[in-house]
N, C-alpha and C positions, 0 to 999 in steps of 0.2 A: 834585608836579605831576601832575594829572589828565592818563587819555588825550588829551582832548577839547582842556588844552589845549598839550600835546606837540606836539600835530598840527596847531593854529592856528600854534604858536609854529617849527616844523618850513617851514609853509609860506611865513609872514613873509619867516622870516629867507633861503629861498629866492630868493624875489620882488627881495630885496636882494642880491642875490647874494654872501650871507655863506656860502653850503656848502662844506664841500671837492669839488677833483675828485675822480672816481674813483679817481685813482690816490692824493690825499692820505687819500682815505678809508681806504681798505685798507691805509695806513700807519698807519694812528689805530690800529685793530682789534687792527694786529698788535702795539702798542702797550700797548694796555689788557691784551692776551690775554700777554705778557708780565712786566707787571706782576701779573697775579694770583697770589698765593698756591699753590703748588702741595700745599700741608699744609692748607689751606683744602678741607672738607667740601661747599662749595658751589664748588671748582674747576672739575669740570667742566661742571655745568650750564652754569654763565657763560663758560665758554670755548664752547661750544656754543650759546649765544645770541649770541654774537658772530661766531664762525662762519658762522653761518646768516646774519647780518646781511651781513656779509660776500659770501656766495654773492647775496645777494638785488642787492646793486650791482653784481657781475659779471653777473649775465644782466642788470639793467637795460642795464648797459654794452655787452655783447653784443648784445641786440638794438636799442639804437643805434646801435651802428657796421655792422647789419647792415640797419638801414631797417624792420626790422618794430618794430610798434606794442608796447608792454611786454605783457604778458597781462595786465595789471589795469591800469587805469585810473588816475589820478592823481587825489589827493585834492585836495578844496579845503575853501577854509575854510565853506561853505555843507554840503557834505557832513560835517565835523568837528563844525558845530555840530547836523545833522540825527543825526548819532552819538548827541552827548548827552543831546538829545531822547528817543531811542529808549532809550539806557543812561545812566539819572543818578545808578547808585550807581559806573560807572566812575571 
């Protein structure tokens, strides 16, 4: 699956309200980051990218329960496909 359409399909399934909460989120993570391989050569990058993922739903989370706006902006699918436009070997 293309960035372009990750982020279509990311937005969708939002809109329907199929996401986890915050807190079922960070149970997924801590899930996946579990399950990985610890003899596995690409361990920690990928616990590291999930991490990170991870941290990016806590300050989303944060600053919603704090009333400030996220620091970036929230995609749409108009933006998603101006991405592809710009990047079409994504």
């Amino acid at each position: 699956m293309q960035k372009t359409d990750v982020l279509i399909t990311v937005i969708d399934m939002a809109r329907a309200g199929l996401g986890f909460t915050p807190s079922d989120a960070m149970a997924q993570i801590a899930e996946l980051i579990a399950e990985e391989d610890v003899e596995n050569p690409l361990y920690d990058s990928r616990v590291e990218r999930l991490l990170r993922l991870g941290a990016c739903i806590w300050s989303l989370r944060r600053d919603t329960l704090e009333g400030r706006a996220p620091s970036a902006s929230m995609p749409t699918v108009a933006s998603a496909r101006a991405f592809e436009d710009l990047n079409p070997a994504s």
